[in-house]
Legacy VTK file of the C-alpha trace (Angstrom):
# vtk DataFile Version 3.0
C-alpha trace
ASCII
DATASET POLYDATA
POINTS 84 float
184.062 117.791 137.693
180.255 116.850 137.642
179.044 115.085 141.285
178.321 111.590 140.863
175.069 110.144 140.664
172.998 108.462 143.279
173.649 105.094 141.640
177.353 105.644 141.106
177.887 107.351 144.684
176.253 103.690 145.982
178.664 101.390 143.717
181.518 103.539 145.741
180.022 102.791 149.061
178.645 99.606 148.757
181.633 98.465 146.155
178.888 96.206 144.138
176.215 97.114 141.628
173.537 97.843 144.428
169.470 96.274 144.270
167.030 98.212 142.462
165.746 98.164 146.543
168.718 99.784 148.195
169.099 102.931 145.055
164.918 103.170 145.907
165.989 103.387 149.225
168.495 105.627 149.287
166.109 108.245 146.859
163.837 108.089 149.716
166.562 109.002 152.073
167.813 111.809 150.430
164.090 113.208 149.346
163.069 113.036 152.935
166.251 114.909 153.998
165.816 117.594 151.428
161.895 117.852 152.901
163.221 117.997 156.414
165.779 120.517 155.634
163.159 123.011 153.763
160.963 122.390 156.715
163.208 123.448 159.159
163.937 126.273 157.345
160.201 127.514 156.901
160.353 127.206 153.173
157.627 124.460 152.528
155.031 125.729 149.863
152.017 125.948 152.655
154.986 127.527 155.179
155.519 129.693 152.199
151.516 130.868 151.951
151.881 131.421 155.630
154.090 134.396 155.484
152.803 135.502 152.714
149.189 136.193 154.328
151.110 137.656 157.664
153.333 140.030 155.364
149.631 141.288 153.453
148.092 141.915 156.672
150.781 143.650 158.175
150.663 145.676 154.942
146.929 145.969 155.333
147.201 147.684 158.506
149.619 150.151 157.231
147.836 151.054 154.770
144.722 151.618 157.157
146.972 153.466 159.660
145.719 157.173 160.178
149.529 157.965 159.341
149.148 156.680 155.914
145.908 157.754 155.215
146.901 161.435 156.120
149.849 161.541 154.260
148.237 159.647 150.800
145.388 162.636 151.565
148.265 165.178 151.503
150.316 163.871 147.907
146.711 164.093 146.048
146.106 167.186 147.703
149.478 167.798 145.981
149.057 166.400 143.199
146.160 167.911 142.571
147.096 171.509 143.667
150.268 170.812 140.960
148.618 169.414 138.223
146.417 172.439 137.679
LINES 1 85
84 0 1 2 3 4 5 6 7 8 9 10 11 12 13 14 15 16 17 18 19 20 21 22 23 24 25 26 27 28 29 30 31 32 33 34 35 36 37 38 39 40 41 42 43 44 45 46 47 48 49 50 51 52 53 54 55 56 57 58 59 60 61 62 63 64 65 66 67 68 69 70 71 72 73 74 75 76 77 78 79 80 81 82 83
């Protein structure tokens, strides 16, 4: 069984065919709960670009590591040594 809409979930509480003021209302209300919820959350598009930039520079400086250097230095010494 399908959830009822807004409108119909209103004519249950309200038990009358409710304004065009309180179903504009109550969209509000339930957009502005959905917003707080992904806010809270951290899921927001520009929360979103956030972590994205702090995972690439973490990745950045892995990639810049002497660690990582050394051993990409070592597989194309390998591949190289392999491949000919």
């Amino acid at each position: 069984m399908r959830k009822p809409t807004i409108y119909e979930a209103l004519v249950l509480k309200l038990g009358r065919t409710p304004t065009d003021t309180e179903v504009r209302t109550d969209v509000e209300r339930i957009k502005r709960e959905a917003i707080d919820d992904l806010a809270r959350q951290g899921k927001l598009p520009h929360q979103r670009k956030h972590q994205r930039k702090q995972k690439r520079a973490k990745c950045d400086m892995a990639i810049q590591s002497p660690g990582f250097q050394a051993a990409l230095a070592r597989q194309g010494a390998t591949q190289t040594a392999g491949g000919s």
